[in-house]
PyMOL Python script that loads the backbone (N, CA, C, O; Angstrom):
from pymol import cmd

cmd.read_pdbstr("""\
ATOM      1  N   UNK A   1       7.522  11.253 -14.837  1.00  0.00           N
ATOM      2  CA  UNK A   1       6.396  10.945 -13.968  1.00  0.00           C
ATOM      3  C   UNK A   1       5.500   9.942 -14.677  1.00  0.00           C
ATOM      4  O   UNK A   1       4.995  10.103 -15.788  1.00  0.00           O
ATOM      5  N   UNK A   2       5.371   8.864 -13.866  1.00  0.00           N
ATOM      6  CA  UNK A   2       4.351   8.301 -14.299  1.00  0.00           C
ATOM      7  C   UNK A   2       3.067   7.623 -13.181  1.00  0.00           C
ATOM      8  O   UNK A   2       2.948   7.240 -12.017  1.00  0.00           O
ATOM      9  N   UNK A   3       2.210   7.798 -14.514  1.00  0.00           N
ATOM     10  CA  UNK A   3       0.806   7.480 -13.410  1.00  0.00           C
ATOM     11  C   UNK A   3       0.102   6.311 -13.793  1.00  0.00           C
ATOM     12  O   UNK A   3       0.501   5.811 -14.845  1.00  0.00           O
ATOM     13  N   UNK A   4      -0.660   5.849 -13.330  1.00  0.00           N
ATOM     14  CA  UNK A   4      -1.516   4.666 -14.095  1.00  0.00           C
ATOM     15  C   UNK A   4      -2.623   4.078 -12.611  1.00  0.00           C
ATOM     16  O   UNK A   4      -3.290   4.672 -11.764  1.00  0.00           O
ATOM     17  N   UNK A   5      -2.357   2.733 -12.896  1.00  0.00           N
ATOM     18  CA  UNK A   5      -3.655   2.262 -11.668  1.00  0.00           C
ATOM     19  C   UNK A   5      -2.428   1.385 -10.467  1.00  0.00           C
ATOM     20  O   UNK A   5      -2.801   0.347  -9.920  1.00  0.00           O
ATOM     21  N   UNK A   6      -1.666   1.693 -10.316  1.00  0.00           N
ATOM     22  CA  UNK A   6      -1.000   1.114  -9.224  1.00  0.00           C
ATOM     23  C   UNK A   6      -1.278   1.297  -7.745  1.00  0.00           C
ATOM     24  O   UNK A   6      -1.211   0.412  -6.891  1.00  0.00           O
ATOM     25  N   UNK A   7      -1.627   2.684  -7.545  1.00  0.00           N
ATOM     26  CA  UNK A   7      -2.046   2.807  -6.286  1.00  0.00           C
ATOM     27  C   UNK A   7      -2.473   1.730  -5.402  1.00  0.00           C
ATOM     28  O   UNK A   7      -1.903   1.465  -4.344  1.00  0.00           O
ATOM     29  N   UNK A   8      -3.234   1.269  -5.745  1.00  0.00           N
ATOM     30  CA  UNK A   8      -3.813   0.517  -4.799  1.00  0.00           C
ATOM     31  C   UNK A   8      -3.080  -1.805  -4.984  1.00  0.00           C
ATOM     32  O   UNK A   8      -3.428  -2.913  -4.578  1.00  0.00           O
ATOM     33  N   UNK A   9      -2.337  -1.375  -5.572  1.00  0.00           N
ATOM     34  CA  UNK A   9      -1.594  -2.760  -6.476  1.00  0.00           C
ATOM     35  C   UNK A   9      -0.777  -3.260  -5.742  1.00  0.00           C
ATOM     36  O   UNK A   9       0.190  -2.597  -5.364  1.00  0.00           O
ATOM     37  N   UNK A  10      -0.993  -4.773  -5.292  1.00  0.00           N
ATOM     38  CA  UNK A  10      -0.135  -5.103  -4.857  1.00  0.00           C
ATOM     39  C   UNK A  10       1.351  -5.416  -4.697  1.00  0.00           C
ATOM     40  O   UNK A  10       2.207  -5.468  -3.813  1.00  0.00           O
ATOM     41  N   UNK A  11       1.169  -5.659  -6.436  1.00  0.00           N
ATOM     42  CA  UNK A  11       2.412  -5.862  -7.241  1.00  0.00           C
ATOM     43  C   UNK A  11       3.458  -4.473  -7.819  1.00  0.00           C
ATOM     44  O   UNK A  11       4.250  -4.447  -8.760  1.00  0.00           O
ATOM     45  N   UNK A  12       2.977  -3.123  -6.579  1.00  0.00           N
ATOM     46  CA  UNK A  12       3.520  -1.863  -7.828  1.00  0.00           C
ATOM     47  C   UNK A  12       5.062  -2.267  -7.012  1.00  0.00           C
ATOM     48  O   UNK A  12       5.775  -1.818  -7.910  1.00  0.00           O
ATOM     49  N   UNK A  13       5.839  -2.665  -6.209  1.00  0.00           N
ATOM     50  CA  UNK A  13       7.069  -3.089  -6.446  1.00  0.00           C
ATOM     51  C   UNK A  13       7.862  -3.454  -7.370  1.00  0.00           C
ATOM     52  O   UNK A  13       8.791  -2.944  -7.997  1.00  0.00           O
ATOM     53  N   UNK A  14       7.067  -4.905  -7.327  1.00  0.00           N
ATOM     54  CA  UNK A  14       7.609  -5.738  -8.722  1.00  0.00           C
ATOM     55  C   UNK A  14       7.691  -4.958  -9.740  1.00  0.00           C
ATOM     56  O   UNK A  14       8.611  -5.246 -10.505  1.00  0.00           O
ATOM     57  N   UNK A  15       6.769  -3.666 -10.155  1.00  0.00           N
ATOM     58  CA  UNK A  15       6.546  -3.047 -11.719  1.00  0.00           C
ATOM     59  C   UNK A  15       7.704  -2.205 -11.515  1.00  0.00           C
ATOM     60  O   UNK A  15       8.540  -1.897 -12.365  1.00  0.00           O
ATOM     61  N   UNK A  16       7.655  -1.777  -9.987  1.00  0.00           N
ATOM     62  CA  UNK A  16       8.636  -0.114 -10.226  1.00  0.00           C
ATOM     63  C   UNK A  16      10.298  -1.182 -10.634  1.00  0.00           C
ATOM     64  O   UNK A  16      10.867  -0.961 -11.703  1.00  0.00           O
ATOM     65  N   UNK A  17      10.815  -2.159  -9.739  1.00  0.00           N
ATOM     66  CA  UNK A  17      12.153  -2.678  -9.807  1.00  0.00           C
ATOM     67  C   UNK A  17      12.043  -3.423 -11.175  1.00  0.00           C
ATOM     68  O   UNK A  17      12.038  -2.690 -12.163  1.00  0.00           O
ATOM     69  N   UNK A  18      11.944  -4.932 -11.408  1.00  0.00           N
ATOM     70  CA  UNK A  18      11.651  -5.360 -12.205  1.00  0.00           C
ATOM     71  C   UNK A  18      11.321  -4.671 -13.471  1.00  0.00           C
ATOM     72  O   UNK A  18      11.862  -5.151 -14.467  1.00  0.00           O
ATOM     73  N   UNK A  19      10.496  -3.577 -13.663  1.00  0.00           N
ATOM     74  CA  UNK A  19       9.951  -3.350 -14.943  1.00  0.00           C
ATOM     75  C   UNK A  19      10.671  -1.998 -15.333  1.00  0.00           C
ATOM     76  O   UNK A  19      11.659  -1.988 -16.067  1.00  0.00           O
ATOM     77  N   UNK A  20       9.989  -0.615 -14.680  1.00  0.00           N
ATOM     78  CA  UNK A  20      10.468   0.370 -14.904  1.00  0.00           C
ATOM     79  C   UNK A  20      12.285   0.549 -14.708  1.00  0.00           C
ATOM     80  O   UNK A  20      13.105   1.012 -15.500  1.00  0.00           O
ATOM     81  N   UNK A  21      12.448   0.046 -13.497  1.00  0.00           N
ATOM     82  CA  UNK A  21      14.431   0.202 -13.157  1.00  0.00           C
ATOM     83  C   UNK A  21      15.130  -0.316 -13.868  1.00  0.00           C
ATOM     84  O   UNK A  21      16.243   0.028 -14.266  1.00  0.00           O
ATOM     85  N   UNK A  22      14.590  -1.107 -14.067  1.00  0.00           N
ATOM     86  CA  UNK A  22      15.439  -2.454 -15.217  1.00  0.00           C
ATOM     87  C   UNK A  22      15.375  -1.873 -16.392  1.00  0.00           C
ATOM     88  O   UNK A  22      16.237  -2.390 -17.104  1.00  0.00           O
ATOM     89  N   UNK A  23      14.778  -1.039 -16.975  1.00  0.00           N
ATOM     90  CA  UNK A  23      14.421  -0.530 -18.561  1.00  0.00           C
ATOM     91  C   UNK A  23      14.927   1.135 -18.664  1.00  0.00           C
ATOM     92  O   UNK A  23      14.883   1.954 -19.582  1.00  0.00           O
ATOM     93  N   UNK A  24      15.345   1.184 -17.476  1.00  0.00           N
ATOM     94  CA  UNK A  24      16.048   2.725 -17.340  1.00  0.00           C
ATOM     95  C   UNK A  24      17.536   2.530 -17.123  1.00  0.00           C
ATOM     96  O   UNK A  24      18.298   2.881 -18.023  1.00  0.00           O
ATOM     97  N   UNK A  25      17.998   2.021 -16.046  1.00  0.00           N
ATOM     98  CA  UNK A  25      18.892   1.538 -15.634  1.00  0.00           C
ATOM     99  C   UNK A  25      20.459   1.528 -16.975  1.00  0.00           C
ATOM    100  O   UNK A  25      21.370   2.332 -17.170  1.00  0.00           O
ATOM    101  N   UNK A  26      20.092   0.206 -17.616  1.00  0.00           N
ATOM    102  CA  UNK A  26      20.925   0.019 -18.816  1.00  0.00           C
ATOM    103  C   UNK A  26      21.284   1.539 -19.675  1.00  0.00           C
ATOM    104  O   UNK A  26      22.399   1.879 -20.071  1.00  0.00           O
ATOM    105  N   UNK A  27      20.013   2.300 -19.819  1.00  0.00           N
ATOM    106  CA  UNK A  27      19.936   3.064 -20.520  1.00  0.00           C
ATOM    107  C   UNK A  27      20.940   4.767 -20.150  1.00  0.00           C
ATOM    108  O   UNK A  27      21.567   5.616 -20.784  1.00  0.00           O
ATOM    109  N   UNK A  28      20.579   4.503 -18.889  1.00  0.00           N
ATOM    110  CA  UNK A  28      21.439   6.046 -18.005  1.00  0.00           C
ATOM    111  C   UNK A  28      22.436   5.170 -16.627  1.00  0.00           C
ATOM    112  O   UNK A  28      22.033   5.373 -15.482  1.00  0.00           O
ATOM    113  N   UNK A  29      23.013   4.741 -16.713  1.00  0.00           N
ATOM    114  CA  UNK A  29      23.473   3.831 -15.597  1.00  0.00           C
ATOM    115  C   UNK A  29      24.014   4.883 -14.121  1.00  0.00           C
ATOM    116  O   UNK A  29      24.226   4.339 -13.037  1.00  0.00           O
ATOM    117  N   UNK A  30      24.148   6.137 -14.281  1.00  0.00           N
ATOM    118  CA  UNK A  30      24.075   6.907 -13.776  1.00  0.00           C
ATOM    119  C   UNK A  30      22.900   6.759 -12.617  1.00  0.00           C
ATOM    120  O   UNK A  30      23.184   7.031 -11.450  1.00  0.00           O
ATOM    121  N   UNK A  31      21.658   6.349 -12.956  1.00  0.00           N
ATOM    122  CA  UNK A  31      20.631   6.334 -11.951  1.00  0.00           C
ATOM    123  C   UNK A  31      21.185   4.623 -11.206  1.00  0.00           C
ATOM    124  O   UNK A  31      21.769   3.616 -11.607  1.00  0.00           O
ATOM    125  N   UNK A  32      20.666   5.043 -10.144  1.00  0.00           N
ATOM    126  CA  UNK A  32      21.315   4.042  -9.194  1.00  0.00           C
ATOM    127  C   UNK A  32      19.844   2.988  -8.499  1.00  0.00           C
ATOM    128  O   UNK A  32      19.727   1.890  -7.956  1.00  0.00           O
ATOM    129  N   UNK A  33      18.963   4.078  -8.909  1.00  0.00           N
ATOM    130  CA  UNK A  33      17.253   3.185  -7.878  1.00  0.00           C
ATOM    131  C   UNK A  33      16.066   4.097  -8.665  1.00  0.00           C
ATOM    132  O   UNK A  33      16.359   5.217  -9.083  1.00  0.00           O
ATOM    133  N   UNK A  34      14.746   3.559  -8.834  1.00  0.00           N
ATOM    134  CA  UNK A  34      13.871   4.012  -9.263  1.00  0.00           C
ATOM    135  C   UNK A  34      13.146   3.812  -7.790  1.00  0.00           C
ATOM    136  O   UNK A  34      13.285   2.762  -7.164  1.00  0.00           O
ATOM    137  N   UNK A  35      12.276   5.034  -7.246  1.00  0.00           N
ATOM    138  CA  UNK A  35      11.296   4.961  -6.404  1.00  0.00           C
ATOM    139  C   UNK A  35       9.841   5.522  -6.601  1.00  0.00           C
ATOM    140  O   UNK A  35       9.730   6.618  -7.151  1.00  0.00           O
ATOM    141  N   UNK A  36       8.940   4.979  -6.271  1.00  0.00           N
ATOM    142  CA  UNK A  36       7.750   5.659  -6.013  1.00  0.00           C
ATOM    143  C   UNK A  36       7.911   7.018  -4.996  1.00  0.00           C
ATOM    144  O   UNK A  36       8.652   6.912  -4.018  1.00  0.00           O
ATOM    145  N   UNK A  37       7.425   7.888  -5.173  1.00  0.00           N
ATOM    146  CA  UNK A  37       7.522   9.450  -4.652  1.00  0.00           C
ATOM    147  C   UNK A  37       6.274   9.921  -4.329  1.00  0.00           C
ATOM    148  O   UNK A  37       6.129  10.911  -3.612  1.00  0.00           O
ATOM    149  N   UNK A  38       5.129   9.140  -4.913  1.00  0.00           N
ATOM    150  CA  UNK A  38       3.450  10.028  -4.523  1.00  0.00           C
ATOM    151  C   UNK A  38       2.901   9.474  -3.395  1.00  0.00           C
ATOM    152  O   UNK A  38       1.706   9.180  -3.388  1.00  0.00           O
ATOM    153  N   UNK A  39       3.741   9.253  -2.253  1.00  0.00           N
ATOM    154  CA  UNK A  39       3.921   8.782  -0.921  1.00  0.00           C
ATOM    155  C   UNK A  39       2.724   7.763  -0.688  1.00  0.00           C
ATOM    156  O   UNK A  39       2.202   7.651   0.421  1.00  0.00           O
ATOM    157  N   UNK A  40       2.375   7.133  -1.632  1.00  0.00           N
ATOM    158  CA  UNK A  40       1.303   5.914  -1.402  1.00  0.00           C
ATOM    159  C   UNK A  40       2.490   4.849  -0.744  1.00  0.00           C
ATOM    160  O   UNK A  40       2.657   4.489   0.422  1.00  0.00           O
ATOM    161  N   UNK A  41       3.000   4.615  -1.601  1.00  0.00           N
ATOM    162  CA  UNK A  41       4.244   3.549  -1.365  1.00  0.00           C
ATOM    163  C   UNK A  41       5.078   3.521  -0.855  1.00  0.00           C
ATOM    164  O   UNK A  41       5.984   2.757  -1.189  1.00  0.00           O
ATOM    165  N   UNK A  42       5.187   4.427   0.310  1.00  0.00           N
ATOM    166  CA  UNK A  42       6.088   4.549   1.582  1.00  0.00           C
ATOM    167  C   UNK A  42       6.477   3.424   2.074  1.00  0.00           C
ATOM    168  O   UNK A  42       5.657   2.894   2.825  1.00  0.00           O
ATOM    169  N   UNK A  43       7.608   2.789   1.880  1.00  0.00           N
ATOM    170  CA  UNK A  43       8.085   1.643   3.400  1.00  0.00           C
ATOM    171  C   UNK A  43       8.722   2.151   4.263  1.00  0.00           C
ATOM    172  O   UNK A  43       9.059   1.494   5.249  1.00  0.00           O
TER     173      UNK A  43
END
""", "prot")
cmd.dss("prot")
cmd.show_as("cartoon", "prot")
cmd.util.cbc("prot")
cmd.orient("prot")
């Protein structure tokens, strides 16, 4: 879980794919997608 000031960010996409997926990904390739879950970021 992570928290910080995204909520309201335009850019928390870019952070979740780009930053967080990309830096997990390599690591457990097993995970297939990183999502936001604290239903701010619903599409």
């Amino acid at each position: 879980k992570w928290v910080g000031n995204c909520e309201h960010c335009s850019m928390y996409a870019m952070t979740m794919r780009a930053g967080v997926e990309q830096a997990i990904k390599p690591r457990l390739p097993e995970i297939r997608a990183v999502e936001a879950l604290n239903g701010y970021f619903a599409e």
